[in-house]
C-alpha positions in Angstrom: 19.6 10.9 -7.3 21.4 7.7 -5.6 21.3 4.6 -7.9 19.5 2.7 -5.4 16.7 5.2 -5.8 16.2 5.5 -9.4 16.2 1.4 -9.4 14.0 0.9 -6.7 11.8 3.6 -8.9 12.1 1.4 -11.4 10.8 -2.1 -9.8 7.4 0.7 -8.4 7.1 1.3 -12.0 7.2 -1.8 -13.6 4.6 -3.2 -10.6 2.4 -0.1 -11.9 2.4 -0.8 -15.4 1.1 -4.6 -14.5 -1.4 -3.0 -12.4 -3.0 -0.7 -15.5 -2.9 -3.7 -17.2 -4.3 -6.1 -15.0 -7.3 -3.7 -13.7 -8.1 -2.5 -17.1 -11.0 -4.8 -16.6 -12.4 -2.9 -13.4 -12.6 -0.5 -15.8 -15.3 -1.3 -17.8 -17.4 -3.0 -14.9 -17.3 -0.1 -12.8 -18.5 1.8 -16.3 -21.5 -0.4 -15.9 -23.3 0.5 -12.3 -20.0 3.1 -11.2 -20.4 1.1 -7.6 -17.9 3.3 -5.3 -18.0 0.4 -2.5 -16.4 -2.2 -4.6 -13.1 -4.6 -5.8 -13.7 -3.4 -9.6 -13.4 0.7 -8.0 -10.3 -0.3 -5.7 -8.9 -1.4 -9.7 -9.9 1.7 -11.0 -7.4 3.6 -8.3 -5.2 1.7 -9.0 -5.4 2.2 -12.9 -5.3 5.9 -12.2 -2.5 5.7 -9.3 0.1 3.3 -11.8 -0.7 6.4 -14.7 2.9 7.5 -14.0 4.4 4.6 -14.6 5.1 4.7 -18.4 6.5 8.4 -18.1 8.5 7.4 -15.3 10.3 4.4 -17.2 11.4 7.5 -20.2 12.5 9.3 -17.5 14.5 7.0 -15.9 15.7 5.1 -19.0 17.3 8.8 -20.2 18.5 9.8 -16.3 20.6 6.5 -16.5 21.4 6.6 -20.1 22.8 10.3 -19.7 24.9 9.5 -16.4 26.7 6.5 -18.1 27.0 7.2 -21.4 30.9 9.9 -22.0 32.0 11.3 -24.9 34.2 8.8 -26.4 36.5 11.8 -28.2 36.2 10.5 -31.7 34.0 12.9 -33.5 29.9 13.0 -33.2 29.1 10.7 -36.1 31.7 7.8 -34.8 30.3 8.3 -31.2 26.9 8.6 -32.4 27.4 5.0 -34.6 28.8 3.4 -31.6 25.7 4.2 -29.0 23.2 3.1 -31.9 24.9 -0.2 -32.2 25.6 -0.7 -28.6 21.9 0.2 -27.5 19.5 0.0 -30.1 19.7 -4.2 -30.2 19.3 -4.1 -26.6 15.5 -2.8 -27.7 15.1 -4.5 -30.9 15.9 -7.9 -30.0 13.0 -8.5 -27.6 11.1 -6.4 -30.0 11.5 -8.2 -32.3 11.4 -11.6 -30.8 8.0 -10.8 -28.9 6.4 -9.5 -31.9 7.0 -12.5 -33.5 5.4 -14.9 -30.6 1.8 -12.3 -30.6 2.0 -12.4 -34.7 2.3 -16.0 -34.3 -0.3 -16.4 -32.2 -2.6 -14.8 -34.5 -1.9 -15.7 -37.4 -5.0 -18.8 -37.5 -7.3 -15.4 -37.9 -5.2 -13.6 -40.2 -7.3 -14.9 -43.4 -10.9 -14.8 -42.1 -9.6 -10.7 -41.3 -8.2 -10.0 -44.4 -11.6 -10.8 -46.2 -10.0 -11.0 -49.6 -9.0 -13.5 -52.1 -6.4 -16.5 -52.2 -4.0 -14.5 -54.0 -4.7 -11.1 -52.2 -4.1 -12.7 -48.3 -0.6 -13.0 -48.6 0.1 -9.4 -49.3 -2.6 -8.3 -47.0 -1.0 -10.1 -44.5 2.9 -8.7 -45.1 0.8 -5.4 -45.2 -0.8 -6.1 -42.1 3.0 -7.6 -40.3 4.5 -4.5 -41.4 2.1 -1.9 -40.2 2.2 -3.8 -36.8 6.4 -3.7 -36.0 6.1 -0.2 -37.5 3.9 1.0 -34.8 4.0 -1.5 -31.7 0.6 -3.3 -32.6 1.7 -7.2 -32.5 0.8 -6.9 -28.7 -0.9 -4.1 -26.7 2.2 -3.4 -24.8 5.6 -3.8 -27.8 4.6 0.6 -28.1 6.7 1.4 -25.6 10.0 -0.7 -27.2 9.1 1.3 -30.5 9.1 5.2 -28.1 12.2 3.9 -26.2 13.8 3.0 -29.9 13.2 6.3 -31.3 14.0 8.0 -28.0 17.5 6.3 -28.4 18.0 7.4 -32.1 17.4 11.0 -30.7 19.8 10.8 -27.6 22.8 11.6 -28.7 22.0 14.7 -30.3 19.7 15.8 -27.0 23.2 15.4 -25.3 25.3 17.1 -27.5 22.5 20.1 -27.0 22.7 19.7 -23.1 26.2 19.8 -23.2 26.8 22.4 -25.1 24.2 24.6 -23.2 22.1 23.6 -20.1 20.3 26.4 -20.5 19.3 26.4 -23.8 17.8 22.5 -23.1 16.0 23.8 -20.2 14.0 26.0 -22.6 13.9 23.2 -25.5 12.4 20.7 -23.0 9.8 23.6 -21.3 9.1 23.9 -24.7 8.4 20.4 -25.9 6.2 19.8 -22.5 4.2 22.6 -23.5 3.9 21.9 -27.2 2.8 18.0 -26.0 0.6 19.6 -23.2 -1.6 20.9 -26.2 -1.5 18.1 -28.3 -2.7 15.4 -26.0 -5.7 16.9 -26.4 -7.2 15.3 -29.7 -9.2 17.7 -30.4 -6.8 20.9 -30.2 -4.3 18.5 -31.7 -6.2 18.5 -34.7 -6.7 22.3 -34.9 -3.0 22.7 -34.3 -1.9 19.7 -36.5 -4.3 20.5 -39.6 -2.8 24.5 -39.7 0.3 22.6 -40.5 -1.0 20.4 -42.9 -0.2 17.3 -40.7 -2.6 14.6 -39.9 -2.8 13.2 -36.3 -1.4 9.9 -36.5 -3.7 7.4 -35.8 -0.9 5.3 -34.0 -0.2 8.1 -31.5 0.6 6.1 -28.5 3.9 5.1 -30.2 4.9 8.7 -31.4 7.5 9.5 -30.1 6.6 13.4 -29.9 4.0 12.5 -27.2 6.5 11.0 -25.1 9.9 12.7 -26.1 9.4 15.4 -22.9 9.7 13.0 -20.3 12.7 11.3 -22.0 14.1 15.2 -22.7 13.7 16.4 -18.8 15.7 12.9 -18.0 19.1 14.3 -19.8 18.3 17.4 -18.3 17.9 16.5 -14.6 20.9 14.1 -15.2 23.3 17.4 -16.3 21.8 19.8 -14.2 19.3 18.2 -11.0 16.3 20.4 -10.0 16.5 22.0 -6.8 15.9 21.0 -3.7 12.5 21.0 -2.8 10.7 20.1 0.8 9.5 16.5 0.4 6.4 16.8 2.4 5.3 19.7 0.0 6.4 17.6 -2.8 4.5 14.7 -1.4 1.2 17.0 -0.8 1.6 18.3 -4.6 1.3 14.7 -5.6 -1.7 13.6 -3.9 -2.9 17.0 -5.4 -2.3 16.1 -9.0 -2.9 12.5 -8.2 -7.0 13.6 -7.1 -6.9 15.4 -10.3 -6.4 12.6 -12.2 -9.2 10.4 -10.6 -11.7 13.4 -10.5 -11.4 13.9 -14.2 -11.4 10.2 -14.6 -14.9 9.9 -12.8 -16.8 12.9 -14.4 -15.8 11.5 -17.9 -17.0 7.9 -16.3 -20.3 9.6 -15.0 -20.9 11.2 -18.4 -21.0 7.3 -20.0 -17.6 8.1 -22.2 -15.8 4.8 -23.3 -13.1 4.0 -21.2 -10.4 4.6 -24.2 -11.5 7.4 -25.3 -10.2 9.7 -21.8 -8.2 6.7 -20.1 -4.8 6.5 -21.5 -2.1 9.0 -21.4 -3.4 11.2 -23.7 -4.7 13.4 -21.0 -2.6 16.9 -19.7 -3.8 15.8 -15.9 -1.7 12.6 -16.3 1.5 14.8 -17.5 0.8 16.1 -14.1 0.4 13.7 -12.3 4.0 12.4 -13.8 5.6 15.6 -13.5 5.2 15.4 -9.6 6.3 12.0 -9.0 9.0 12.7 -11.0 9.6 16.3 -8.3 9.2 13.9 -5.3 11.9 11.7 -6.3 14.1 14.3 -6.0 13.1 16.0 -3.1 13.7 12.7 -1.0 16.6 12.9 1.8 18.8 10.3 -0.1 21.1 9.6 2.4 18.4 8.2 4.6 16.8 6.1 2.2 19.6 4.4 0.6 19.6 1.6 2.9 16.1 1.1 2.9 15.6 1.1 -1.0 19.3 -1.2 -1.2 17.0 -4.6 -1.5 14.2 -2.9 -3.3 17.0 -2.1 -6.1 18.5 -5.8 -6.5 14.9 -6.4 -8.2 15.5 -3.3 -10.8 17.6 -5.4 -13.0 14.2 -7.7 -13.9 12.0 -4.9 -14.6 12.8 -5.1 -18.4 12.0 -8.5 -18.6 9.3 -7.9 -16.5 7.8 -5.8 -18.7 8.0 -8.3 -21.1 6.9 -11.0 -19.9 4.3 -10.2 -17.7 0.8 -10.1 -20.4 1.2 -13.6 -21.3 1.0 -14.3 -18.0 -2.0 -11.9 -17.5 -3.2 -14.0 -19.9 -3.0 -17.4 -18.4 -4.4 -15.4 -15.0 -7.5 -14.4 -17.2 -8.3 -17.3 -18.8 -8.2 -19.8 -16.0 -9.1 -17.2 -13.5 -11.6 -14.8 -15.2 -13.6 -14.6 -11.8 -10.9 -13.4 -9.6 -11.3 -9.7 -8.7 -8.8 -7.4 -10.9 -6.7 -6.1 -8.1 -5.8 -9.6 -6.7 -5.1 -10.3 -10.5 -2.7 -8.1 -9.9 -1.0 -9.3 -7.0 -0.7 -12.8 -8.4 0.6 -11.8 -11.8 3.5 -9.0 -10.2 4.2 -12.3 -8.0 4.4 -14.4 -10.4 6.1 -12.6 -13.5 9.3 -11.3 -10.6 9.7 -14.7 -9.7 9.6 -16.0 -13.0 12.0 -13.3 -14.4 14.1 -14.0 -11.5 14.3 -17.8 -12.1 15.2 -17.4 -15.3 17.8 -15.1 -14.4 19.0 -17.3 -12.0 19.0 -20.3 -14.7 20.4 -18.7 -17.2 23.1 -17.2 -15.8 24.0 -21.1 -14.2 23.9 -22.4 -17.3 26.2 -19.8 -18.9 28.4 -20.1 -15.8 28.9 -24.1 -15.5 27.2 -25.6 -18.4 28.4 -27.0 -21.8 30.0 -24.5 -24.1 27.7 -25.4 -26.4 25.4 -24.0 -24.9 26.7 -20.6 -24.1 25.8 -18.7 -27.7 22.0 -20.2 -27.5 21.9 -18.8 -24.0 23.0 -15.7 -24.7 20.6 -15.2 -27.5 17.6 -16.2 -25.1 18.9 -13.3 -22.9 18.6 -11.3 -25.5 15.1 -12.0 -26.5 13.8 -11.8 -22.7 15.6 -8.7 -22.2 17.1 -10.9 -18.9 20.4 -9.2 -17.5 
């Protein structure tokens, strides 16, 4: 695939991932009186449609990773130390630094949660801190920094595999999406899981395993592309899959099931679904939409920070707009969280250019946090 393509898929996937945000109230009123002639049902598409998002990003993030990244020629260990430390703060940083702002925020409550004694709190608390950077918690959305970290620790050796045999990947990653396939099912998860012994984690969403097969078919696509298919077949597949996904959505709606238990990507018609998009991609005539896709690509660089950035803004849209319909939530808060990202971009980048030297470390570091390129 052309760079312009995989970034433009990039800045589609980042406006997704706002979009399951943003609609996830629909949700629950369209739960209420499932009206099919309404804004809060138009959310619920959209919930469904933005599904690939997520996968997509793993995808994409190992596709580029596994085009740039050579072998450096001194030994697997030194080469291996050298990604780690090049990549893995590129992750933490903002991790870290956005953790801290939704811990922060929370921390009035902290107390009156913990329930215990004077003396107790404080190690509740550390408890409480620790458990959340461990699995993503401090905000609904910091899960996905903790998959792409471990999906980073593991890249190097799913190289070394993929270059030694293309073929033998192929199999590994069939493998893993079959393995996952069963396992997103709780239930068979459990009957699979508890022959081993192994408990299903109860923080699954930032398990890497679960996610690991999109990431894996990225190094493999980016060694060896899939073939060629016809893009209209490709594109029919999709809306296929795609009706799958809001079918099963809708009987487990009908059937009064809360929303998180069936909603999230814990569902095999969702693999899919991603799986598809993924095939479409590369069935498009590239040559013909590399100009087209050229301006949607400039935005790529933001999507990180985008990402970022874009539930506190969610937030402010809530709070001071809790009437306006979820999909024009949307709109406003893609809008606004681009233009924002971009700003800063722009600002940053001025300042580091033309302002006091001073200033050029502090700036640097606030790049860091906001993941701003």
């Amino acid at each position: 695939m052309q760079r312009s393509l995989t970034d433009s898929a990039k800045v589609f996937a980042a406006i997704a991932v706002i979009g399951i945000h943003a609609t996830s109230t629909a949700e629950y009123s369209f739960l209420r009186d499932h009206r099919y002639f309404s804004l809060d049902f138009l959310g619920v598409i959209v919930n469904q449609w933005a599904r690939f998002s997520v996968p997509l990003f793993l995808y994409l993030s190992a596709y580029g990773l596994a085009k740039s990244e050579k072998p450096r020629g001194r030994g697997f260990l030194k080469d291996y130390g050298i990604f780690l430390l090049k990549r893995l703060p590129t992750i933490l940083v903002p991790y870290l630094f956005f953790s801290a702002i939704a811990l922060a925020m929370g921390f009035h409550s902290w107390r009156a949660q913990a329930g215990q004694s004077e003396t107790a709190a404080p190690a509740d608390f550390l408890a409480r801190v620790l458990q959340k950077l461990r699995t993503g918690g401090a905000d609904y959305h910091l899960y996905f920094l903790v998959i792409l970290a471990q999906c980073y620790v593991l890249f190097p050796v799913l190289m070394r595999i993929a270059r030694s045999s293309t073929s033998l990947f192929r199999i590994f990653v069939w493998l893993a999406l079959l393995l996952v396939s069963l396992l997103l099912y709780k239930g068979s998860s459990e009957m699979i899981l508890g022959k081993l012994g192994i408990a299903h984690p109860g923080w699954h969403a930032s398990f890497a395993i679960y996610w690991l097969p999109y990431f894996m078919l990225g190094v493999l696509h980016a060694s060896r592309p899939p073939r060629q298919r016809n893009p209209i077949a490709s594109f029919l597949t999709l809306l296929v899959a795609l009706a799958y996904v809001l079918l099963e959505y809708d009987y487990y709606s009908l059937q009064g099931t809360p929303v998180d238990y069936y909603n999230h990507f814990s569902r095999p018609s969702v693999m899919l679904y991603a799986l598809t998009v993924i095939w479409l991609l590369h069935a498009m005539p590239e040559n013909r939409l590399a100009e087209r896709t050229e301006r949607i690509a400039a935005w790529a660089g933001l999507t990180f920070s985008v990402y970022l950035i874009h539930p506190q803004i969610l937030r402010l849209v809530n709070n001071y707009l809790p009437h306006l319909p979820a999909v024009f939530g949307w709109i406003l808060v893609t809008v606004t969280t681009f233009s924002l990202v971009y700003a800063l971009t722009m600002l940053t980048g001025k300042i580091q250019e033309k302002g006091p030297a001073f200033l050029a470390g502090p700036v640097r570091f606030l790049q860091r946090c906001l993941g701003l390129r």
